[in-house]
C-alpha positions in Angstrom: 0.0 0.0 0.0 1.4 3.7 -0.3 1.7 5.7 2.3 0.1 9.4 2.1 0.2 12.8 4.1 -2.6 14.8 4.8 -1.6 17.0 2.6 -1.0 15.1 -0.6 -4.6 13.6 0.2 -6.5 17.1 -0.2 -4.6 17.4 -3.6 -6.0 13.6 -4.4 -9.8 14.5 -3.8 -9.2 17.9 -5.2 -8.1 16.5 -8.4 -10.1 13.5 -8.3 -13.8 15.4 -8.2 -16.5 13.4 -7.2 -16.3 9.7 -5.6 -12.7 9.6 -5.6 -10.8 6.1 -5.4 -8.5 5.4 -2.5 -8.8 2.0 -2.5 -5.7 0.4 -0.8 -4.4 3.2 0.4 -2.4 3.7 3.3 -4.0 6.2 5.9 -3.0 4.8 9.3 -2.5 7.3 12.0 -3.7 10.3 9.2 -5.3 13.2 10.5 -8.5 13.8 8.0 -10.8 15.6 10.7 -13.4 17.3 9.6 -12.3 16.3 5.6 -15.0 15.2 3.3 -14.6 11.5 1.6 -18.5 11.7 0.8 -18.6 9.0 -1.7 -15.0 8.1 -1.9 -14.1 3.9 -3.1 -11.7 3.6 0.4 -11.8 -0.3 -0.5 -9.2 -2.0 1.6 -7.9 1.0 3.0 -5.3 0.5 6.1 -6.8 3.2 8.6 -5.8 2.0 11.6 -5.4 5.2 14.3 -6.7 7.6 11.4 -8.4 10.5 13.1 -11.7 10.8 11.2 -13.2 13.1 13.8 -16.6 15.1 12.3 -15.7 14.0 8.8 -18.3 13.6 6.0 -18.1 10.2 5.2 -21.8 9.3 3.3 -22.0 6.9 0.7 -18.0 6.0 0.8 -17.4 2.0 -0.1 -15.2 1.1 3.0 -15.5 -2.9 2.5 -12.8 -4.8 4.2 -11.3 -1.0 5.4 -9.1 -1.6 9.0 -10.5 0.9 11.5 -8.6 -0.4 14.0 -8.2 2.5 17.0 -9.2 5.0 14.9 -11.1 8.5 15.7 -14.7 9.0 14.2 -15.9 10.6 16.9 -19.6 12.8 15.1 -18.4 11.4 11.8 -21.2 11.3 9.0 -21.5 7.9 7.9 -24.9 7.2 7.0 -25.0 4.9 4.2 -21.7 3.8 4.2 -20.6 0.6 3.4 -18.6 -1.0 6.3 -19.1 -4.5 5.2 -16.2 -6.9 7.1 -14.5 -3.6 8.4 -12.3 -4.1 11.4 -13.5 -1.4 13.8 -11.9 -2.8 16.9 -11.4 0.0 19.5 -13.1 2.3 17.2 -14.1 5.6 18.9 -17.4 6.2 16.9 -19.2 8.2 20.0 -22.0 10.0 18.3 -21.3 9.0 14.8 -24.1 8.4 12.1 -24.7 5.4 10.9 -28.3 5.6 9.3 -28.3 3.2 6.7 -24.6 1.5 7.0 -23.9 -1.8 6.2 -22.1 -3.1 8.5 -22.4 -6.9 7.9 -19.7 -8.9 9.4 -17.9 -6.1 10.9 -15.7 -6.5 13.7 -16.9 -4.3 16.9 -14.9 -5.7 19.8 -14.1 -3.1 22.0 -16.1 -0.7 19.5 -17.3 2.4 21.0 -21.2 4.0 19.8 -22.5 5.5 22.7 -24.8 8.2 21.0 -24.6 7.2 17.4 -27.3 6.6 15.3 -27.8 3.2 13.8 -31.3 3.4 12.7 -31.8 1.3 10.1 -28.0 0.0 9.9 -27.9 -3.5 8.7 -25.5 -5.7 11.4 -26.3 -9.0 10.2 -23.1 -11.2 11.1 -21.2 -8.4 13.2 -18.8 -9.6 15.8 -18.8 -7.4 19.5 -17.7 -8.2 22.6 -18.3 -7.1 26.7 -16.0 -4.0 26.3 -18.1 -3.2 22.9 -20.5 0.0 24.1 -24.0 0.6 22.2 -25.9 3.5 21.4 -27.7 3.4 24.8 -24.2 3.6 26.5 -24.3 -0.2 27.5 -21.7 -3.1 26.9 -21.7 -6.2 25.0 -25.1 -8.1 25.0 -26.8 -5.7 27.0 -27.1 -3.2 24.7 -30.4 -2.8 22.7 -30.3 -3.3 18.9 -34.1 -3.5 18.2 -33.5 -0.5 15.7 -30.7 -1.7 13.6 -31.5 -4.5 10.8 -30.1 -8.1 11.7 
């Protein structure tokens, strides 16, 4: 994967316009708060630690994307894809997820106290006792009667 700057990504999406492709890329530990990926292919992407903080992330394909630690604190996600992401430790306090896929993504440790899930699909999704839901409780306690299975 290559490795990119904050910088040298603003200059990617500025040149690339609309639903850029970053698929593969390597974004780990990148600070993009507050950036705009609306639509963007982040495919495969190695985000691990990225600090996505308030960004605008609608529509973006992030299939298979490592989210490992990372920062999405108020992030916009609604309708993203997140299908088999890896959003262990993932700080997502807040965070929009109206719509998302998020089949047979990896929550362990996951935190989504405040976000919104309505009508996420979660079909398949692994979490575990430290992972905290919406209603700001752990693991199985949590209540996902709002979220598609």
């Amino acid at each position: 994967m290559a490795e990119i700057n904050r910088q040298q990504l603003i200059l990617a999406l500025i040149a690339a316009g609309p639903n850029p492709r970053l698929s593969g890329v390597d974004l780990t530990a990148l600070d993009m708060k507050r950036l705009s990926l609306e639509g963007a292919n982040l495919r495969g992407a190695n985000m691990q630690g990225a600090n996505l903080q308030e960004g605008i992330l609608r529509s973006t394909n992030m299939t298979g994307v490592d989210l490992t630690v990372a920062r999405l604190p108020y992030a916009d996600l609604n309708a993203a894809n997140l299908t088999a992401a890896n959003l262990t430790g993932t700080d997502l306090t807040g965070a929009r997820l109206t719509g998302a896929n998020l089949t047979n993504a990896i929550l362990n440790g996951a935190n989504l106290k405040d976000a919104s899930l309505k009508g996420a699909t979660i079909g398949g999704i692994k979490f575990d006792q430290n992972t905290t839901w919406p209603d700001g409780k752990k693991g199985n306690a949590g209540n996902t009667e709002s979220y598609t299975v």
